[in-house]
N, C-alpha and C positions, 0 to 999 in steps of 0.2 A: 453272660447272663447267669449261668450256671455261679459264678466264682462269689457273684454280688446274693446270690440266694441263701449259698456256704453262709457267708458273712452272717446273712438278718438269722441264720441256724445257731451260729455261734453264738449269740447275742442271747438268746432264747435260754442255750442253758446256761450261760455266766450269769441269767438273771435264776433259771432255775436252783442253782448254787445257793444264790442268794436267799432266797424267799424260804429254801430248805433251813439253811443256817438260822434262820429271823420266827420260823416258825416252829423250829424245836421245842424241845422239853415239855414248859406249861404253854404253850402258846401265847405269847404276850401279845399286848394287843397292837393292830398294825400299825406298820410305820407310819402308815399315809392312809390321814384318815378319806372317807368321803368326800368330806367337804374341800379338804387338801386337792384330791383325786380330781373335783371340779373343775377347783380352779386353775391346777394345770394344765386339764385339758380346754381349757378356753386359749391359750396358746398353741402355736403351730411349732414345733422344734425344727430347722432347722437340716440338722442329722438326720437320716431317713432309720438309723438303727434306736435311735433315740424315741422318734416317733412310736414306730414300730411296739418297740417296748410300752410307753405308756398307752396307746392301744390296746395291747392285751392286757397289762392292769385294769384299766376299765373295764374290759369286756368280763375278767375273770369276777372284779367287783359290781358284776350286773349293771354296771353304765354304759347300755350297748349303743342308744344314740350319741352319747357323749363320745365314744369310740368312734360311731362309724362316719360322724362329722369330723372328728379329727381327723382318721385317715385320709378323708377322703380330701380334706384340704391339703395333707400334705403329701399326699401324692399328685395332686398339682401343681405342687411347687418342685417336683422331683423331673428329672432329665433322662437319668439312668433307666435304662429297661429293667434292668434286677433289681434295684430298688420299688419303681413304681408297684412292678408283680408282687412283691413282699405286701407293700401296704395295701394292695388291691383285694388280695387273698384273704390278710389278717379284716379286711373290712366286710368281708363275704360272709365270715365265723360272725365278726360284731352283730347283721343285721340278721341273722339267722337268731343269735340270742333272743335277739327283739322280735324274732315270731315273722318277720318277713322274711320268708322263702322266696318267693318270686321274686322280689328286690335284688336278694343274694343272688338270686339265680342270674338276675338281670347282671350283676357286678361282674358275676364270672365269665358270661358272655362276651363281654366288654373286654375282659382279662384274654381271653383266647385269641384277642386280635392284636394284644399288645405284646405276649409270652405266652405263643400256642400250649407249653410244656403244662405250666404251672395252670394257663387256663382252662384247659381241660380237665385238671385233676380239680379247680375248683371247681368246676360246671357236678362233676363226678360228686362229689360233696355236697353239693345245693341238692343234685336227685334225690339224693340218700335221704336228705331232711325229708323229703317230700314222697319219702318211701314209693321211688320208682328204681329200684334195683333194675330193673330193666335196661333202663337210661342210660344209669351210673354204670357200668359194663362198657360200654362201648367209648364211652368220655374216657376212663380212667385208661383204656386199653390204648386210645388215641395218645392219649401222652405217654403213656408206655414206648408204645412204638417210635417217639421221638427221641426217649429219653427210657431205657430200661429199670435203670437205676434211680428214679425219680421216688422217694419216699411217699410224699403226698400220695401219686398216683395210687402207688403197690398199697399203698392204708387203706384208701376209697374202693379199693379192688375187693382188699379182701373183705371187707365190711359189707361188700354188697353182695359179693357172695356168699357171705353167711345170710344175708337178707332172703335170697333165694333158696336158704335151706341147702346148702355145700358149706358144710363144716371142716370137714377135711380139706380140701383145696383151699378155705380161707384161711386154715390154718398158716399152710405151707407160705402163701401171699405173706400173713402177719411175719411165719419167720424171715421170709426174703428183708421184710422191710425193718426188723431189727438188725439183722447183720448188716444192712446198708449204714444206720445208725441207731445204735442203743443208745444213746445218752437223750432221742429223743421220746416223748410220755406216749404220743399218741397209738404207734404200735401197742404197746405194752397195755396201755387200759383198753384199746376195743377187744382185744386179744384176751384179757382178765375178765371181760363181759360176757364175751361170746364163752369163755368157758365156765362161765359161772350160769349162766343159762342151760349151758349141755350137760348141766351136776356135776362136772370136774373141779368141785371146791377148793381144793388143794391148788392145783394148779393156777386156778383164777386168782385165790390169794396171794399168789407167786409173783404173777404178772401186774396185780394191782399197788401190788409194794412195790415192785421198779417202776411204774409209772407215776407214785408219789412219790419215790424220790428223784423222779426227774423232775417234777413239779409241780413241787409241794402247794406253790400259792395258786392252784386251780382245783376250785371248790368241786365241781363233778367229779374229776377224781378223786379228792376226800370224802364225798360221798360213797360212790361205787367200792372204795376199797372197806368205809365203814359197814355196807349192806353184806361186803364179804366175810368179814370177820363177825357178822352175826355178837352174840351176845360177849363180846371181849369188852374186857372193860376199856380198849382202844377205838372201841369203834365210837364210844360214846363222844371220847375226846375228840377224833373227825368231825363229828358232825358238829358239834361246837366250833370248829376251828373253820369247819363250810359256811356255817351259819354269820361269823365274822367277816369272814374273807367277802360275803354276797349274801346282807342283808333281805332280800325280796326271795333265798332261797327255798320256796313253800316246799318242799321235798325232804328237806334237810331239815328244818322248823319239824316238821310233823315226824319223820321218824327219830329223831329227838326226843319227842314229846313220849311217843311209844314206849320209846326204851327208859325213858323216869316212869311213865307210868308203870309198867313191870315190876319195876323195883321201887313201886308203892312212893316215891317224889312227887303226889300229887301237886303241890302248889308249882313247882316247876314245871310237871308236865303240861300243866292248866295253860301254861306260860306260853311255851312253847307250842301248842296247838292254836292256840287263840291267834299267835305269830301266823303261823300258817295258814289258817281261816282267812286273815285278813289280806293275804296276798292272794289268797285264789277260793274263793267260797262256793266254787264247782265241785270240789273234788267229796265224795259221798263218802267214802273212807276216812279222811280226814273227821268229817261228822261223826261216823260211827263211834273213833275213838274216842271222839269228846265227852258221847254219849256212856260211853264204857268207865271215861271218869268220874262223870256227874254221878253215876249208877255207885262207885264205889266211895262217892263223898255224901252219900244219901241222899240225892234227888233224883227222886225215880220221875217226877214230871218233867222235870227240863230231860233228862235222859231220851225220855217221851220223845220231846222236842226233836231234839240233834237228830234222834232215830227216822225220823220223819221229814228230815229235811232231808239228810241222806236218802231215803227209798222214794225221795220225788227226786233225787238228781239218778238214782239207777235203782230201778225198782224190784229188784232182784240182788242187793246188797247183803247179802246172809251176814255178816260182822251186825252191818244195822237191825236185820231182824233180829239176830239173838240182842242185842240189846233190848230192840222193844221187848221181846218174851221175858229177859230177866226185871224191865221195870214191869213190864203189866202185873209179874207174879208178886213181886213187893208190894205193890199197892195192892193186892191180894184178888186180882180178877184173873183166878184159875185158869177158867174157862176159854178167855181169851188167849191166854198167855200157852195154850196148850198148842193152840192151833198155829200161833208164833212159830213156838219151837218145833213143830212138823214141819212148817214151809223151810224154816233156816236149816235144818237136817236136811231136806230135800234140794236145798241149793247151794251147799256144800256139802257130798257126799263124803268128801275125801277128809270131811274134819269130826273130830269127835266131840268138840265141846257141846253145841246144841241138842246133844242125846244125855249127854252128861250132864249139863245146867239143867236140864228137865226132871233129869232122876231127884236131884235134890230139892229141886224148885218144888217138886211135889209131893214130895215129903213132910216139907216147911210146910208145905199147904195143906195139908191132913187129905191127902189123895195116894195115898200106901199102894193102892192099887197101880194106878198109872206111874206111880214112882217106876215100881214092879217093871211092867212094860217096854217103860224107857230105857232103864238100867239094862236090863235084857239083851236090848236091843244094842245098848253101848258095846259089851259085852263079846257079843257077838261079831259086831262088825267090825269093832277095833281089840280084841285080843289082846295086846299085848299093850294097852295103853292103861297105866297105874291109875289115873283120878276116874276111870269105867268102873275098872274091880274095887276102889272105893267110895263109890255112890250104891253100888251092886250090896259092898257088904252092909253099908248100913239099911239100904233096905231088906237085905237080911236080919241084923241084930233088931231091926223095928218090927218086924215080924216074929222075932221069936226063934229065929232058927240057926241056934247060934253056929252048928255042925257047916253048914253054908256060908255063915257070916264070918269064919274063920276061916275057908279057904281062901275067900272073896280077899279079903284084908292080905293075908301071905300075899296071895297076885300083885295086890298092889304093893305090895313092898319089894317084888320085885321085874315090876313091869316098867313102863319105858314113861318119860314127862313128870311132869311138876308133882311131885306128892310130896308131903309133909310126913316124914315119917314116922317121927316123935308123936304123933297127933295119933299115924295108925295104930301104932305100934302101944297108947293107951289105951285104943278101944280095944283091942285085941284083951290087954289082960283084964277088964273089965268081965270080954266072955267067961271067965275062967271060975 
């Protein structure tokens, strides 16, 4: 059983080899399109390693029913115990894609009667989806005890003991189950997760680059290692290359969209949001951003809109409210736009723009006073953040006090986030 599980392992990374090799450089576009991907899998292969493999290209290319119909016919036509448990498992991952849990759950069940080992460590896997770390503990531990060295298990293990908040011990689990195998991705990215969640940036970066080069053609890890490396001009390429690999990726679409928008790409980022709208038009954040574009392509109405859609999907979306605040102030309703940016300040504490877009917004708005106020307040709460001390000093220089509007400005030249320095570093000699 064990010998036929090796095998569908080996398989896994000769294809991971592969798809690294093929997605290098500029990413070309894949080999096998969709429509290709279809039609193979209307076909039953045969070879159970064969199967296997186009399985997880489907599933990786979000064609989870495509997948989990194939599997599941060809493990039908399979004899072998280690084969059957290979396509059983890789069918478990398929319908989980497609959002049934229970199903999956049901598959693994069914799996524990066929190959206790591997069925329990799937069982362990379906909990996790279903956020029962509780569950998953005693399933994972079952196959443990059959089998010590069981990879799957030792993954599921440590994944769910980070679920229950044991970082440390899930650590130790993720290293077990690298040294059993590093050549294979899934240690390596829950392990680049969990440490990028516990602020160990560095390290999760570590771990997310050996988990993409074991396999490269699995979009969630080009995602997750793209979220790691943050503003790298690498990350941008990921999510393009997620975005190809799995079409309906709305996650990948949208923080896409984010990072052109950033870097002022309106008409792509437009692209790219609108992409991800259309796969999931639940998500409020998603809105926000769109609204953050509209705002910056001057339509402070449609902005309105998105803002508004977003705070009837979570009505408590501070991203969305500072949007509304910054369209209501362009279309020039102060008043409203004041009490905007108090709610979006009060529901993101920990952010300084809604104190900041205020200082300025009321400036613009011949409201010097409440500029005043705001700015203050930026100031105050976030210290060391450079566009505070640059809202601060111009409502200094607008007041007249250049003596303040010149320290204000120095701060910002050497405080922390986005400042234009060239910009401060005019008004300054303008005091002069």
């Amino acid at each position: 059983m064990q010998e036929g599980w090796a095998r569908a392992t080996r398989l896994r990374v000769r294809w991971s080899v592969l798809t690294a090799i093929g997605l290098s450089l500029a990413f070309p576009a894949q080999a096998d399109s969709h429509s290709d991907l279809r039609k193979e899998a209307r076909r039953t292969p045969k070879d159970p390693e064969t199967a296997l493999d186009l399985g997880r290209r489907l599933r990786h290319a979000g064609l989870f029913r495509e997948s989990a119909h194939l599997l599941q016919r060809a493990y039908l036509n399979q004899r072998k115990v280690s084969a059957v448990a290979a396509l059983r498992f890789e069918r478990a991952r398929a319908l989980i894609g497609d959002q049934k849990q229970k199903h999956a759950l049901r598959e693994c069940q069914l799996l524990v009667k066929v190959e206790p080992i591997k069925g329990h460590a799937c069982v362990a896997e379906a909990q996790l989806v279903l956020r029962r770390a509780s569950l998953a503990i005693p399933a994972a531990e079952k196959a443990l005890s059959l089998s010590p060295n069981d990879y799957d298990a030792k993954v599921a293990f440590a994944r769910a003991l980070f679920m229950k908040g044991q970082p440390g011990p899930a650590k130790d689990r993720f290293d077990e189950a690298i040294a059993i195998d590093t050549s294979r991705p899934e240690a390596h990215r829950y392990l680049g997760e969990m440490l990028a969640a516990s602020g160990d940036s560095s390290a999760a970066l570590s771990s997310l680059k050996k988990a993409h080069q074991a396999d490269a053609g699995d979009p969630e890890i080009a995602f997750a290692l793209a979220e790691a490396l943050g503003a790298d001009a690498e990350a941008e390429r990921l999510l393009v290359q997620a975005t190809k690999i799995r079409p309906t990726f709305g996650e990948a679409h949208a923080a896409l969209g984010k990072k052109l928008l950033e870097r002022g790409e309106h008409s792509a980022a437009e692209t790219s949001l609108r992409a991800a709208l259309k796969i999931d038009d639940k998500q409020a954040g998603w809105h926000a951003l769109m609204g953050r574009l509209l705002l910056d392509l001057g339509k402070p109405d449609e902005a309105l809109a998105a803002s508004k859609k977003a705070l009837s999907i979570v009505a408590n979306n501070a991203d969305a409210k500072l949007v509304e605040a910054d369209a209501l102030a362009a279309k020039g309703r102060i008043d409203l736009a004041i009490e905007a940016y108090s709610l979006a300040a009060s529901w993101a504490r920990a952010n300084p723009a809604p104190l900041v877009h205020a200082a300025v917004a009321m400036l613009a708005g011949g409201r010097p006073t409440t500029a005043r106020a705001f700015a203050d307040r930026a100031v105050a709460e976030f210290p060391k953040w450079g566009p505070a001390w640059e809202a601060a000093g111009d409502v200094f220089a607008h007041q007249k006090d250049k003596a303040n509007a010149k320290k204000a400005y120095r701060k910002a030249l050497r405080g922390q986030g986005p400042v234009d320095k060239a910009a401060v570093k005019k008004k300054l000699e303008k005091l002069r």
